[in-house]
KOLFILO-871651 format. One line per field, with one value per atom (N, C-alpha, C): residue number from 1; z, x, y; residue in three letters; atom name. Coordinates in steps of 0.001 Angstrom, whole numbers, plus 500000, padded with zeros to 6 digits. Example, Ala and Ser with C-alpha at 12.3 -4.5 7.8 and 13.67 -1.06 7.14 Angstrom:
! residues 2
resi = (1	1	1	2	2	2);
pz = (507800	507800	507800	507080	507140	507870);
px = (513190	512300	513200	512850	513670	512900);
py = (494310	495500	496700	497750	498940	500030);
resn = (ALA	ALA	ALA	SER	SER	SER);
name = (N	CA	C	N	CA	C);
***
This chain:
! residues 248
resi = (1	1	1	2	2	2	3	3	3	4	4	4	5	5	5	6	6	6	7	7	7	8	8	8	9	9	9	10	10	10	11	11	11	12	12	12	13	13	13	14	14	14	15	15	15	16	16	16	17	17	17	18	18	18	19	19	19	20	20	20	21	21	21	22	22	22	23	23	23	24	24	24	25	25	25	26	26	26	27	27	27	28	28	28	29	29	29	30	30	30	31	31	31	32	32	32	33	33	33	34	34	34	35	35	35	36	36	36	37	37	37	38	38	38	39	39	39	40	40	40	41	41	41	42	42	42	43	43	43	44	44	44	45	45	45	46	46	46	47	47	47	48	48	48	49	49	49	50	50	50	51	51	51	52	52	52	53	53	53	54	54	54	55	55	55	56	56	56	57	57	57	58	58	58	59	59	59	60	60	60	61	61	61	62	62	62	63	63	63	64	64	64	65	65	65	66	66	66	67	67	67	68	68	68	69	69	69	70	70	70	71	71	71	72	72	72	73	73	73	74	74	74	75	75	75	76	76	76	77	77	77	78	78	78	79	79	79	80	80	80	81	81	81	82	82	82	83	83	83	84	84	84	85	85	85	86	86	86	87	87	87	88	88	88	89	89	89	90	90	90	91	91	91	92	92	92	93	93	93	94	94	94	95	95	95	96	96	96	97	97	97	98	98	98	99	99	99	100	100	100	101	101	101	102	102	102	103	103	103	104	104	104	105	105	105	106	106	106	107	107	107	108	108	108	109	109	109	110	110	110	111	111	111	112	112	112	113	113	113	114	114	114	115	115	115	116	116	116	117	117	117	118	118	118	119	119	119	120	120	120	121	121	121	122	122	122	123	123	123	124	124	124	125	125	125	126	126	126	127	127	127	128	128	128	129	129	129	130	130	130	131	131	131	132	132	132	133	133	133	134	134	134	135	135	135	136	136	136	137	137	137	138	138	138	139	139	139	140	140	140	141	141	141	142	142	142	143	143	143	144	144	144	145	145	145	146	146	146	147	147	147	148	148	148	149	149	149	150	150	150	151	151	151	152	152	152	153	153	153	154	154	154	155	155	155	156	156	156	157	157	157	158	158	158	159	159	159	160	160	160	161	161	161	162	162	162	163	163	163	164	164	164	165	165	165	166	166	166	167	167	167	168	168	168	169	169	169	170	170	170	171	171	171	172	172	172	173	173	173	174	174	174	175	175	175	176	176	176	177	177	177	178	178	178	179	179	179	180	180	180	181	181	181	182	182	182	183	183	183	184	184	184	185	185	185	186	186	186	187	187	187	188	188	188	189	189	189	190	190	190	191	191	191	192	192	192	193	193	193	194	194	194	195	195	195	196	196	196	197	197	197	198	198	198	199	199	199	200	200	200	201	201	201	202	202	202	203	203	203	204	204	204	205	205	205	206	206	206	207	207	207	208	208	208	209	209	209	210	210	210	211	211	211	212	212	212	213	213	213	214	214	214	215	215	215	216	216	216	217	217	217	218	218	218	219	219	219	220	220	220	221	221	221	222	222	222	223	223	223	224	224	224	225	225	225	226	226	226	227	227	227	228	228	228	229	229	229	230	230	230	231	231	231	232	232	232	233	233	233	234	234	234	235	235	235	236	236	236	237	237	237	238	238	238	239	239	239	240	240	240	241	241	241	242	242	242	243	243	243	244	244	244	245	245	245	246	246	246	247	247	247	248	248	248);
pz = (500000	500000	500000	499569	499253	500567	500616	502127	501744	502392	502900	503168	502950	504062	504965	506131	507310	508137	507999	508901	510357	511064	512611	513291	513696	514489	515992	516538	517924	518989	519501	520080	521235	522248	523182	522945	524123	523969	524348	523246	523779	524295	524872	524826	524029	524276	523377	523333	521977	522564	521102	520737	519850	519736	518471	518630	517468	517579	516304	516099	514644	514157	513037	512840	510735	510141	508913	507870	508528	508463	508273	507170	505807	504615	504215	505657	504944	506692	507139	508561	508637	507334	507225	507328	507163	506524	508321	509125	510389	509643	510848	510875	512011	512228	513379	513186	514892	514650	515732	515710	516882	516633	517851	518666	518983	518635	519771	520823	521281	523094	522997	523777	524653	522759	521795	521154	520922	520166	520340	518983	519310	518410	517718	517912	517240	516219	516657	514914	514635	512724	512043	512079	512090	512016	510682	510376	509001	509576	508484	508564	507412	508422	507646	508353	506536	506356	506150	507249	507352	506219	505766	504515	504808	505733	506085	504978	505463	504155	504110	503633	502845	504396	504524	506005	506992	507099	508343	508522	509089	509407	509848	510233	510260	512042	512557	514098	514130	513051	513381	512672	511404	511357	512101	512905	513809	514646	515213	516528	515790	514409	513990	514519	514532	514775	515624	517416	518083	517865	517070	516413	516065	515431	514053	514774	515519	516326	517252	518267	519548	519516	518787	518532	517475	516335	515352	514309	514782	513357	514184	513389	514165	512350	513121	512187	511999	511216	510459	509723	510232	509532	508942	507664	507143	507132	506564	506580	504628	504370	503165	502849	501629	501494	501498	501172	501293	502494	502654	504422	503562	504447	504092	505152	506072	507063	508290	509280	510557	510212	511207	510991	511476	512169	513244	514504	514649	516354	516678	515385	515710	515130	515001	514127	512931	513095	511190	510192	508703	508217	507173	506054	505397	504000	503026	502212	500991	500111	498811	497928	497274	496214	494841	494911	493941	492626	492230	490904	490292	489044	488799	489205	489420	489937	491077	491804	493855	493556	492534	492591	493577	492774	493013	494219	494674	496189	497248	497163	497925	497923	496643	496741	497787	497010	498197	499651	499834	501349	501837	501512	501701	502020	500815	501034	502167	502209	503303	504417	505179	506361	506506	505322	505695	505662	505013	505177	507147	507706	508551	509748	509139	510097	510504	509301	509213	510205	510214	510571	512107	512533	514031	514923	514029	514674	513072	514325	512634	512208	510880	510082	509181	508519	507363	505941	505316	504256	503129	503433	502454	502854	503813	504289	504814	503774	503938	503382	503875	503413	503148	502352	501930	502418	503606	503915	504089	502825	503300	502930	504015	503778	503346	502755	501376	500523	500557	499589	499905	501046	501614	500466	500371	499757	498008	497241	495981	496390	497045	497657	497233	498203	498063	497340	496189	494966	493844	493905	492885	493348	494436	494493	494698	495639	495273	494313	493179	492254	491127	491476	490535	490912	492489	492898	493383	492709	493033	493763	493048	493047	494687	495225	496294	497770	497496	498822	498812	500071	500106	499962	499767	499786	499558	499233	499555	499943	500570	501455	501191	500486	500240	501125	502137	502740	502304	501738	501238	500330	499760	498452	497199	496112	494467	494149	492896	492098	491345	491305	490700	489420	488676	486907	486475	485792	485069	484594	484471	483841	482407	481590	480210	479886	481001	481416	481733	481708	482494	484326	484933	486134	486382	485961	486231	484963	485466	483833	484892	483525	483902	484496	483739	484221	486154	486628	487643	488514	488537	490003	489920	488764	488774	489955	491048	492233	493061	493028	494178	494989	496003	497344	497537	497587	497519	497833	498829	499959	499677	499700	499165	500390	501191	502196	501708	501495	501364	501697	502228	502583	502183	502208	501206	500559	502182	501810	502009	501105	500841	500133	500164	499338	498480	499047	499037	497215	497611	497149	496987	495936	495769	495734	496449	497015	495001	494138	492631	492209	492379	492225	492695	493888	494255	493976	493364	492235	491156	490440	489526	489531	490356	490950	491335	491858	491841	490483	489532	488155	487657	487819	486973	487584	488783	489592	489393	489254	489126	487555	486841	484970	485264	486230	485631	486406	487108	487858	489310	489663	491202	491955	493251	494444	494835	494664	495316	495983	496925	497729	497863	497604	497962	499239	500652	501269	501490	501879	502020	503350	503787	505350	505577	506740	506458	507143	506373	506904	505929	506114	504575	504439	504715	504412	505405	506790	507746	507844	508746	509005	509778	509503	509958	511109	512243	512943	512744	512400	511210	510303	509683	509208	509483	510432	510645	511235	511974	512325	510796	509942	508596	508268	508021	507524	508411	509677	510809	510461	509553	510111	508136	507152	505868	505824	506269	506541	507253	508614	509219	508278	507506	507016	505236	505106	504112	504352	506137	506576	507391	507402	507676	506566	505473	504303	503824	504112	503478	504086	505783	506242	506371	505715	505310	504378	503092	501838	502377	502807	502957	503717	504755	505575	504601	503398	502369	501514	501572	500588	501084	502364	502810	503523);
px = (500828	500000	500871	500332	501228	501128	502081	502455	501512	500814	499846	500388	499815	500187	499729	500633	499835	499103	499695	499335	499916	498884	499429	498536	499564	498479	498717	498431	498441	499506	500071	501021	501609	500020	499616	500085	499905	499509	498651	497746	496484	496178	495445	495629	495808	496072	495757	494705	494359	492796	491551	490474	489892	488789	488961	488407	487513	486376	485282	485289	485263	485092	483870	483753	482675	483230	483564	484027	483309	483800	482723	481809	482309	481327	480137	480573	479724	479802	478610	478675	478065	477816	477463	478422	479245	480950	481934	481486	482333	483910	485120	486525	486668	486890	487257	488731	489578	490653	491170	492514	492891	494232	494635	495803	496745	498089	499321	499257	499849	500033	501399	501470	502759	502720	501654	501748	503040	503755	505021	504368	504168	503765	504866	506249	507166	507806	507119	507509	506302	506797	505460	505270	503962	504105	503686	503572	502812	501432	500517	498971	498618	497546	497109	495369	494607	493894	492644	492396	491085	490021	489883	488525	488066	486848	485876	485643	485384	484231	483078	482443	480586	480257	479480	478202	478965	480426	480966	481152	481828	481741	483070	483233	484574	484944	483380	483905	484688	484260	484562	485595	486479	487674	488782	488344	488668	489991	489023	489499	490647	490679	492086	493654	493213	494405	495490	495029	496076	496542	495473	495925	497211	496975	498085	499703	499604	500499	500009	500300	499564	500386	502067	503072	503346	503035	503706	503056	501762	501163	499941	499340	498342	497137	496124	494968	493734	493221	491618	490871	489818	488745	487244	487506	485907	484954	483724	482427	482231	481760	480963	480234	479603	478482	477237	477083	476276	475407	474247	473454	473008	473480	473040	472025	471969	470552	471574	470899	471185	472258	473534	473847	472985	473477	473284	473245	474256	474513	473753	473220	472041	472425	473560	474644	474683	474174	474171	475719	475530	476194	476091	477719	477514	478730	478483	479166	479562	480580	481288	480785	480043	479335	480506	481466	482312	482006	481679	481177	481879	482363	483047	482646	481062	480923	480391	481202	481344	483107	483885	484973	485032	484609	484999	484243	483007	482685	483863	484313	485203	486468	487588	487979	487929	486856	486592	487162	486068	486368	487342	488375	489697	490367	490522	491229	490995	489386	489082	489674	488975	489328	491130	492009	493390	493641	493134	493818	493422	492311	491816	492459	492418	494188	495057	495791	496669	496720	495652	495604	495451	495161	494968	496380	496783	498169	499070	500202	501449	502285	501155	501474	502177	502933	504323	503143	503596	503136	503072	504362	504778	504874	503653	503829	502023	501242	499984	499458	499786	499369	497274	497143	495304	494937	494925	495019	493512	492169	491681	491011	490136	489890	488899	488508	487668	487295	485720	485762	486214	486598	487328	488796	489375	490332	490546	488935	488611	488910	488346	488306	489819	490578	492200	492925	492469	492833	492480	491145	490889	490542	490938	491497	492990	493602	495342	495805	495454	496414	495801	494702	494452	495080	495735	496246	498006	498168	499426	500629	500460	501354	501892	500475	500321	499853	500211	500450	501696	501693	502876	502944	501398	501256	500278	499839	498038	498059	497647	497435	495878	496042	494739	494806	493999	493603	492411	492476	491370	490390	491013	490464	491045	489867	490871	490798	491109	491334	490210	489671	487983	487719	487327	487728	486932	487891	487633	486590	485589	484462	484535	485140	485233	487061	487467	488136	489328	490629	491524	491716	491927	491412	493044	494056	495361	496294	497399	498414	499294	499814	501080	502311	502402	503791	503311	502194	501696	501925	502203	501837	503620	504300	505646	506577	507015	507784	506596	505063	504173	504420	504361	504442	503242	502880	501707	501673	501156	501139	499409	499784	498835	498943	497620	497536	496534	496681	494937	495210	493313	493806	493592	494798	494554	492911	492419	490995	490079	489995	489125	488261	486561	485731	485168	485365	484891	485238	486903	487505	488794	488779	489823	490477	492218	493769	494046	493492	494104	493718	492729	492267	493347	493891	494830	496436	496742	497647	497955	496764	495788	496710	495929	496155	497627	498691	499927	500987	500168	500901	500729	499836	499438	499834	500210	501091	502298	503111	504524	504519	503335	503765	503896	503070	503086	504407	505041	506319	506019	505367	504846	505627	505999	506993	505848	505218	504423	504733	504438	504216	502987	503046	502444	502294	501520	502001	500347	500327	499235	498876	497846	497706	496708	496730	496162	494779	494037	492391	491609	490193	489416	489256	487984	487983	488191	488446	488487	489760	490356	491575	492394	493523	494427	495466	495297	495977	497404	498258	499259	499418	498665	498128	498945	498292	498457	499708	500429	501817	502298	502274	503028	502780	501607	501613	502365	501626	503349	504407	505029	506381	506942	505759	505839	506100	505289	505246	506623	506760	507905	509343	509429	509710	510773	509400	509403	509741	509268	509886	511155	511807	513150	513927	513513	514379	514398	513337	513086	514055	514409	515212	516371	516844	518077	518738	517509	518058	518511	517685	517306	518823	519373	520266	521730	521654	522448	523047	521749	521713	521988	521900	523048	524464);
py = (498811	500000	501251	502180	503332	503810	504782	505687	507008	507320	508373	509947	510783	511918	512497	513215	513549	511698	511013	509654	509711	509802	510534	509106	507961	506869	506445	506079	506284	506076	507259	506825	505872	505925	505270	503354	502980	501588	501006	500920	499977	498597	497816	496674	496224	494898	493506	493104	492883	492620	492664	492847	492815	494006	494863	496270	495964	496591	496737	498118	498709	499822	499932	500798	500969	502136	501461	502676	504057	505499	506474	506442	506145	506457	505212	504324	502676	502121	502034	502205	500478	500205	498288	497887	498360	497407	497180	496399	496816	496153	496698	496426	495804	494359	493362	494001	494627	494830	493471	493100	492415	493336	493733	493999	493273	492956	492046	492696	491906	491981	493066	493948	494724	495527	496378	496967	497873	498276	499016	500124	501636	502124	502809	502534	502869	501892	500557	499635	499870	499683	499529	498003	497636	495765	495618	494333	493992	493813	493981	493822	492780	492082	490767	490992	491177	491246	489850	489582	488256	487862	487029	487015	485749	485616	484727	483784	482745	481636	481874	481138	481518	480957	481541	481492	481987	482665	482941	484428	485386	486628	487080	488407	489105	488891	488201	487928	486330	485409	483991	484216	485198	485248	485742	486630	487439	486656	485253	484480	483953	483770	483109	483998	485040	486217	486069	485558	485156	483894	482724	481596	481645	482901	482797	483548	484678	485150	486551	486392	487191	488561	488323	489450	490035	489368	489483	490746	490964	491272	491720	493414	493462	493168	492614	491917	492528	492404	493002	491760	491930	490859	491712	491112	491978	491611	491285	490991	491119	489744	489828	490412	490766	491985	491137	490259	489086	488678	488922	488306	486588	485779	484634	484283	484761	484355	483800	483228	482782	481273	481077	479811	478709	477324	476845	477064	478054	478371	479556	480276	481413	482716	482853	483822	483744	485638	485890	485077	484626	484524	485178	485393	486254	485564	486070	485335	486814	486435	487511	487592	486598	487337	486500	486455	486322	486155	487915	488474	489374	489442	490430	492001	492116	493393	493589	492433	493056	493401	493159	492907	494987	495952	497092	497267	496931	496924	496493	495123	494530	495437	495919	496243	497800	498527	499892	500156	498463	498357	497569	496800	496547	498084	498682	500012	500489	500841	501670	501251	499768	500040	499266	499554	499310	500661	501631	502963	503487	503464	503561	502565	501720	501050	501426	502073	502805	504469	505023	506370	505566	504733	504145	503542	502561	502070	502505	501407	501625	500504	500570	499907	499921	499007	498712	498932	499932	500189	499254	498672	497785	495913	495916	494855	494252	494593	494222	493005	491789	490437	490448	489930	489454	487670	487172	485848	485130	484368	484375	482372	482607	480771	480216	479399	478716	480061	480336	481158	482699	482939	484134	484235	482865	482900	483052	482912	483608	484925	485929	486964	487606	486680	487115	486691	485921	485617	486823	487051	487911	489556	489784	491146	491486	490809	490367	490478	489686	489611	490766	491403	492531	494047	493486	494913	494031	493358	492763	493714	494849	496013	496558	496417	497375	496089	495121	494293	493339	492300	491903	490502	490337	488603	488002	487066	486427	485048	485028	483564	483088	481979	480891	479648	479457	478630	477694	476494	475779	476348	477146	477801	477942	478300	478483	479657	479996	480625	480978	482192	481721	481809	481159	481347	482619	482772	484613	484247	485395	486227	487164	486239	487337	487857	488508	488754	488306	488447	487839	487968	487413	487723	488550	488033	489343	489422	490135	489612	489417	489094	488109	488829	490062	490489	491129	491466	491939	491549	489727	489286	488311	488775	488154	488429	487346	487616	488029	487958	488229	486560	486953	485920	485570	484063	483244	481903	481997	480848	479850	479086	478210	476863	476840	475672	475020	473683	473041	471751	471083	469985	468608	467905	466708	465548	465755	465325	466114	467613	468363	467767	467874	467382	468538	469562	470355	471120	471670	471932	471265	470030	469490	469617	468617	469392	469295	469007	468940	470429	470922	472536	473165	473066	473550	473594	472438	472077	473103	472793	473556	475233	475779	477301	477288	476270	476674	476505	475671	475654	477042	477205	478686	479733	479959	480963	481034	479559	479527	479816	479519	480096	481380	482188	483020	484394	483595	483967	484973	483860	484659	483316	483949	483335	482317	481397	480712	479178	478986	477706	477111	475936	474702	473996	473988	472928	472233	470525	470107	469892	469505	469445	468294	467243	466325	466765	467590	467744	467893	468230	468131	469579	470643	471798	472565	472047	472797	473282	474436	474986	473908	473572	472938	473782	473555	474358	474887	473279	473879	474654	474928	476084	477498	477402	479392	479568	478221	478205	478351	477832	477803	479257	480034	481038	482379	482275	482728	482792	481511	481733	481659	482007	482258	483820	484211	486377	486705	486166	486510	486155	484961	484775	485853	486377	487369	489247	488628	490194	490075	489401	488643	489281	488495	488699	490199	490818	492241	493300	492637	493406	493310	491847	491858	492526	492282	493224	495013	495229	496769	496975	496094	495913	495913	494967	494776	495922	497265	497977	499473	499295	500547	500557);
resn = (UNK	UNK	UNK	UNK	UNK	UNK	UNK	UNK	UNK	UNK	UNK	UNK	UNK	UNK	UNK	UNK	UNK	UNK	UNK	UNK	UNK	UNK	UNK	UNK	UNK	UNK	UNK	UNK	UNK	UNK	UNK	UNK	UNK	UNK	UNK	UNK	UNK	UNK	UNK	UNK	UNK	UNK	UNK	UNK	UNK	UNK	UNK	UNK	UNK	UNK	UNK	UNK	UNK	UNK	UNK	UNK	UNK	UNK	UNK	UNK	UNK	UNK	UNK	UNK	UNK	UNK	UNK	UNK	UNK	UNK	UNK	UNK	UNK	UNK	UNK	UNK	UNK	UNK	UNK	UNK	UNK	UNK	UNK	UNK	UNK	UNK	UNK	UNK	UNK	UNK	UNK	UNK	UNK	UNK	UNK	UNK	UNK	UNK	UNK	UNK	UNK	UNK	UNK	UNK	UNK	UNK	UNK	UNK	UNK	UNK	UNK	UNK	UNK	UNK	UNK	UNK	UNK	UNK	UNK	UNK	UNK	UNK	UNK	UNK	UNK	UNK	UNK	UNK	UNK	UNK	UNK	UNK	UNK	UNK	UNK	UNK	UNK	UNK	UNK	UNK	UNK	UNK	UNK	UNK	UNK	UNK	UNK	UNK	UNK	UNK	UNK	UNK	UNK	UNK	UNK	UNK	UNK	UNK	UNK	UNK	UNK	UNK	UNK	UNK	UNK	UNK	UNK	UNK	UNK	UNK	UNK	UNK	UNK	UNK	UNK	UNK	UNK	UNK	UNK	UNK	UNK	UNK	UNK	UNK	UNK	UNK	UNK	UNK	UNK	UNK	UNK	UNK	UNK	UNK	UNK	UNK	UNK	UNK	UNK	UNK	UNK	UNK	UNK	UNK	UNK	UNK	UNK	UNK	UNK	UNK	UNK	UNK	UNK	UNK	UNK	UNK	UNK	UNK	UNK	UNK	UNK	UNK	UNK	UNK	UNK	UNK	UNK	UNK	UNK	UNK	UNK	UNK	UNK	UNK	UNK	UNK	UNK	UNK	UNK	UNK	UNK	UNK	UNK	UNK	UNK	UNK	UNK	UNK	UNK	UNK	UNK	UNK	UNK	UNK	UNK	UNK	UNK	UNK	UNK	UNK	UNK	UNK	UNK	UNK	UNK	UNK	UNK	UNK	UNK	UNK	UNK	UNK	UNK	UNK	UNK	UNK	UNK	UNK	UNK	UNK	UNK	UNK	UNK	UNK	UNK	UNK	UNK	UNK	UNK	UNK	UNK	UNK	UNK	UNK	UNK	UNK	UNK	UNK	UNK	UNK	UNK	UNK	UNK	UNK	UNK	UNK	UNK	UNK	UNK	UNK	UNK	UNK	UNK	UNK	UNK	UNK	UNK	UNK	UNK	UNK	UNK	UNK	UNK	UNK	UNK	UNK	UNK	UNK	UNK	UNK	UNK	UNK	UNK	UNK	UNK	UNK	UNK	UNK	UNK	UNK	UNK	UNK	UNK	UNK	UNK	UNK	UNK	UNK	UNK	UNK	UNK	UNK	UNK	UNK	UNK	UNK	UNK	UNK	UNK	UNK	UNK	UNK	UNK	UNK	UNK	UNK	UNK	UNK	UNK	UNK	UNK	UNK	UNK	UNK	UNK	UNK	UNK	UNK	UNK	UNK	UNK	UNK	UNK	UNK	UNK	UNK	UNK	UNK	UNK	UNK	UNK	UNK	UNK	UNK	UNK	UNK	UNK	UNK	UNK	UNK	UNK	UNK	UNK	UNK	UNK	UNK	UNK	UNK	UNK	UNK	UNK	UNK	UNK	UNK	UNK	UNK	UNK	UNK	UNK	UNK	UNK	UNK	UNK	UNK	UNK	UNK	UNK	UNK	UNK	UNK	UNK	UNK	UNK	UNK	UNK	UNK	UNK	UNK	UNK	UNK	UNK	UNK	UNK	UNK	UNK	UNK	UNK	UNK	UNK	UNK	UNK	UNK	UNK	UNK	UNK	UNK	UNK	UNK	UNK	UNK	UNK	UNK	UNK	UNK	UNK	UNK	UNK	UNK	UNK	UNK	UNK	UNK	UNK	UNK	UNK	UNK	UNK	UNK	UNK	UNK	UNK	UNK	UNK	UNK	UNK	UNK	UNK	UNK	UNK	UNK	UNK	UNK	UNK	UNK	UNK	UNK	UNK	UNK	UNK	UNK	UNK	UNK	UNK	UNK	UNK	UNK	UNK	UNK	UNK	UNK	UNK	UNK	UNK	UNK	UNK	UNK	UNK	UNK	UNK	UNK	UNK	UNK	UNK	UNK	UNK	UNK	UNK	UNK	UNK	UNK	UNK	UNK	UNK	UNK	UNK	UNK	UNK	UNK	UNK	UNK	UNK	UNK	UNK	UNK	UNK	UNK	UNK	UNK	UNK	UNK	UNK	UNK	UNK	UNK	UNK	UNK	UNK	UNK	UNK	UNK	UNK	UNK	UNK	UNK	UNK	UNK	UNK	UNK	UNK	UNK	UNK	UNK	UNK	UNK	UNK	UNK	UNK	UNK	UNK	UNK	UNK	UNK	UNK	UNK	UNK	UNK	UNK	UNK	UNK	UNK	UNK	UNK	UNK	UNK	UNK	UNK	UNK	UNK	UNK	UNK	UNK	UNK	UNK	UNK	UNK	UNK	UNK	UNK	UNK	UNK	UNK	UNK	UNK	UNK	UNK	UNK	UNK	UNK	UNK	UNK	UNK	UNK	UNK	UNK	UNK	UNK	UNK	UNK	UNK	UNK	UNK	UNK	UNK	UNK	UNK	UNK	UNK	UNK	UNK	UNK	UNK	UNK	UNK	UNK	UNK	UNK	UNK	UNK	UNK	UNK	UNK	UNK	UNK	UNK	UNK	UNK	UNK	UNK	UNK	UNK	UNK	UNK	UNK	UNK	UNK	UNK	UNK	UNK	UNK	UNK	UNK	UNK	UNK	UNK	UNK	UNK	UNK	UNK	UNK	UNK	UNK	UNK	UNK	UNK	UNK	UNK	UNK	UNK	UNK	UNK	UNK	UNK	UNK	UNK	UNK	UNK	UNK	UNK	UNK	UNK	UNK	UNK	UNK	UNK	UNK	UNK	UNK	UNK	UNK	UNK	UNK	UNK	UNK	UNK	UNK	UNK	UNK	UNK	UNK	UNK	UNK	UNK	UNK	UNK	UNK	UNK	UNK	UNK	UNK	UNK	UNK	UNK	UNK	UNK	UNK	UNK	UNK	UNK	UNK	UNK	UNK	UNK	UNK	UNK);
name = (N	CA	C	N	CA	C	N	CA	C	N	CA	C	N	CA	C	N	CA	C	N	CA	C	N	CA	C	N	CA	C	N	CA	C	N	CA	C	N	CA	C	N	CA	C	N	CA	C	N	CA	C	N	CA	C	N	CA	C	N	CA	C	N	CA	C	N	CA	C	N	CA	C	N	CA	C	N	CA	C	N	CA	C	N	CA	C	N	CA	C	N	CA	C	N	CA	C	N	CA	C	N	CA	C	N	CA	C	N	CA	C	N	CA	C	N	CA	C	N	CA	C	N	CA	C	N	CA	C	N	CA	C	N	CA	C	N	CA	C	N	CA	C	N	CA	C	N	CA	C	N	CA	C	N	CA	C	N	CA	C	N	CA	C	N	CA	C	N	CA	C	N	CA	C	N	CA	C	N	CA	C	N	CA	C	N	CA	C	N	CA	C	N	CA	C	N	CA	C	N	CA	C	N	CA	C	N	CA	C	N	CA	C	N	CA	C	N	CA	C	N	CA	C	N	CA	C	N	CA	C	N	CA	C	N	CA	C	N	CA	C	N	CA	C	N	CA	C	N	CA	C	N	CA	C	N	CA	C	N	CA	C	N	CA	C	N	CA	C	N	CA	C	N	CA	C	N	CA	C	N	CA	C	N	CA	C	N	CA	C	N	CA	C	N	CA	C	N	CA	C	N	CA	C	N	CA	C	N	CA	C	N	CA	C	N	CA	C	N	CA	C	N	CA	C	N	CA	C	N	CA	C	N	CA	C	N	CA	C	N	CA	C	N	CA	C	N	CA	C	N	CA	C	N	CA	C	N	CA	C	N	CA	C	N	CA	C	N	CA	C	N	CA	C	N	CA	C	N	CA	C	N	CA	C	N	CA	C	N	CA	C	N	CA	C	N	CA	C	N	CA	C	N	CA	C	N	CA	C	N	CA	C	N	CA	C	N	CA	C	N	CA	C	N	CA	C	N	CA	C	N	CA	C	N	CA	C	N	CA	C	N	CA	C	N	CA	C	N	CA	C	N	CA	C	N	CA	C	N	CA	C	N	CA	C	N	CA	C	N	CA	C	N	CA	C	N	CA	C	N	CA	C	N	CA	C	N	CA	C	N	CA	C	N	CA	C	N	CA	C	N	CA	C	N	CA	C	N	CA	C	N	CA	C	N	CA	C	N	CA	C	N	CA	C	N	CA	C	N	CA	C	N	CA	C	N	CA	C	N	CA	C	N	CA	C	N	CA	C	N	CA	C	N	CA	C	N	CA	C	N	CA	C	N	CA	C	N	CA	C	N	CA	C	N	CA	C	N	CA	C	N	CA	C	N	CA	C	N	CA	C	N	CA	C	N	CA	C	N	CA	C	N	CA	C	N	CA	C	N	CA	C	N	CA	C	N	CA	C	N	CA	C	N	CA	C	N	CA	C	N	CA	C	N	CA	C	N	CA	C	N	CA	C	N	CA	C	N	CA	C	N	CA	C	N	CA	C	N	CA	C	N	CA	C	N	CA	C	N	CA	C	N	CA	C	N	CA	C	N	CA	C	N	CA	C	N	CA	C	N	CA	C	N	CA	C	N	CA	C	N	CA	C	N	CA	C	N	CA	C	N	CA	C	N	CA	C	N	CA	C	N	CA	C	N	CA	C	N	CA	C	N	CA	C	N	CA	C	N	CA	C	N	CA	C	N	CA	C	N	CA	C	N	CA	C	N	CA	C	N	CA	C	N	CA	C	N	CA	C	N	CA	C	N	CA	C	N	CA	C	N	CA	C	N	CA	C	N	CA	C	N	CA	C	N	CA	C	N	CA	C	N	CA	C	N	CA	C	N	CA	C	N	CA	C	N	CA	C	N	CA	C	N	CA	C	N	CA	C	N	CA	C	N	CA	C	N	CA	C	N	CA	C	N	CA	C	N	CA	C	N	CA	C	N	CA	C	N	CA	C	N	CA	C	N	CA	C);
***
C-alpha cells in the first residue's frame, strides 16, 4: 500500500485485545481489529487482512488472529456483502458474492478500512498480506492479484482461484515475484487438494513466488496452518530486512 500523508496513528499503547470499528462512509461494513500483546507504536508491524468463508463473518475470522500470532502482526477481519441468514449456532452469516461486479465493492472496502488502520496504529506500508479461507480465499485471489502492486502477499487457505468472467482475472507480468502461499487439505471434498495444484501451476507460469504445502484435513483449518503462515510472513519480513540491511 502506498504511504499516505499527514498519517498521525496512535502513540499510546492499547491493549491487546479485539476492537470493532465501521468505515465512516459505509457504517454496514464493520473492521474486526485484533491487537498484539505489549503493542510498540514505534515499529510499524505487518497487517494481515482476514477474509471469512461463505456462512461465516469478520467475528469467526477474527478468533484466527492470536491463532496465528499474539506478537507478530496486528489483524483486520471483514464481513461479506452478502446476508446469508442465521447459521446453526444462531449467528448471522455472510458470504462475497464472487462476481466480477462486487469485485469494486470489495475492493473499496479493503482500502478503506486498511487505510483507517493505518491512521489508528502503525502499520508497514509495504507489508499488507490478503490471507483468506475457502471462499474468503477467491476473495484474496481475485482482488490480490488485481492489485498485486500494492500488497505483500496472499494467502489461500482451502480455496481456488475463481475462473475469470470474460476477462483475464490478472496479467502476467503483475503478480511476477508476488508471494503466495497456498495451504489446502489433502481430503478436501469440498475443494479438491488437485484445484489447488491447479492454481499453483498457473502461479509459478506466471512467475509469482508461490508455495504449495498440504495438510492432512478436509475443508476445515488445519491448525498447522496458521503456524506455517506465521512463520511464511515473518519469514518474508526477515528477508526484506536483510536486503534493505544489504543495501546501505
Amino acid at each position: 500500500m502506498q504511504e499516505t500523508s499527514n498519517t498521525h496513528w496512535r502513540t499510546d499503547r492499547p491493549s491487546e485485545g479485539f476492537y470493532t470499528t465501521q468505515l465512516p462512509a459505509h457504517p454496514d461494513r464493520p473492521v474486526r481489529t485484533f491487537l498484539p500483546t505489549d503493542y510498540q507504536p514505534r515499529y510499524p508491524y505487518p497487517l494481515v487482512v482476514l477474509l471469512h468463508g461463505n456462512g461465516g463473518s469478520e467475528e469467526r475470522a477474527a478468533r484466527l488472529a492470536p491463532r496465528l500470532s499474539r506478537r507478530n502482526y496486528i489483524c483486520i477481519s471483514l464481513r461479506g456483502p452478502q446476508e446469508l441468514g442465521a447459521r446453526a449456532d444462531g449467528r448471522p452469516g455472510f458470504g462475497w458474492g464472487i462476481a466480477p461486479s462486487d469485485d469494486a465493492l470489495v475492493q473499496d472496502y479493503l482500502l478503506n478500512a486498511v487505510e483507517q488502520t493505518r491512521r489508528t496504529y502503525h502499520v508497514h506500508s509495504e507489508r499488507v498480506y490478503l490471507a483468506g479461507m475457502s471462499e474468503g480465499a477467491e476473495v484474496a485471489y481475485r482482488v490480490g492479484l488485481g492489485m498485486a502492486d500494492q500488497i505483500a502477499g496472499v494467502i489461500a487457505l482451502n480455496g481456488q482461484i475463481p475462473k475469470p468472467a470474460g476477462v483475464p482475472l490478472f496479467r502476467m507480468s503483475a503478480v511476477r515475484h508476488l508471494p503466495v502461499l497456498i495451504g489446502h487439505g489433502v481430503a478436501n471434498s469440498i475443494v479438491p487438494f488437485s484445484t489447488a495444484e491447479r492454481d499453483y501451476r498457473l502461479l509459478y507460469a506466471a512467475g509469482a513466488d508461490v508455495r504449495l504445502i498440504s495438510y492432512p484435513t478436509t475443508h476445515k483449518i488445519h491448525p498447522q496452518m496458521l503456524r506455517d503462515v506465521n512463520r511464511w510472513i515473518m519469514g518474508g519480513v526477515t528477508a526484506g530486512i536483510g536486503l534493505l540491511l544489504r543495501n546501505h
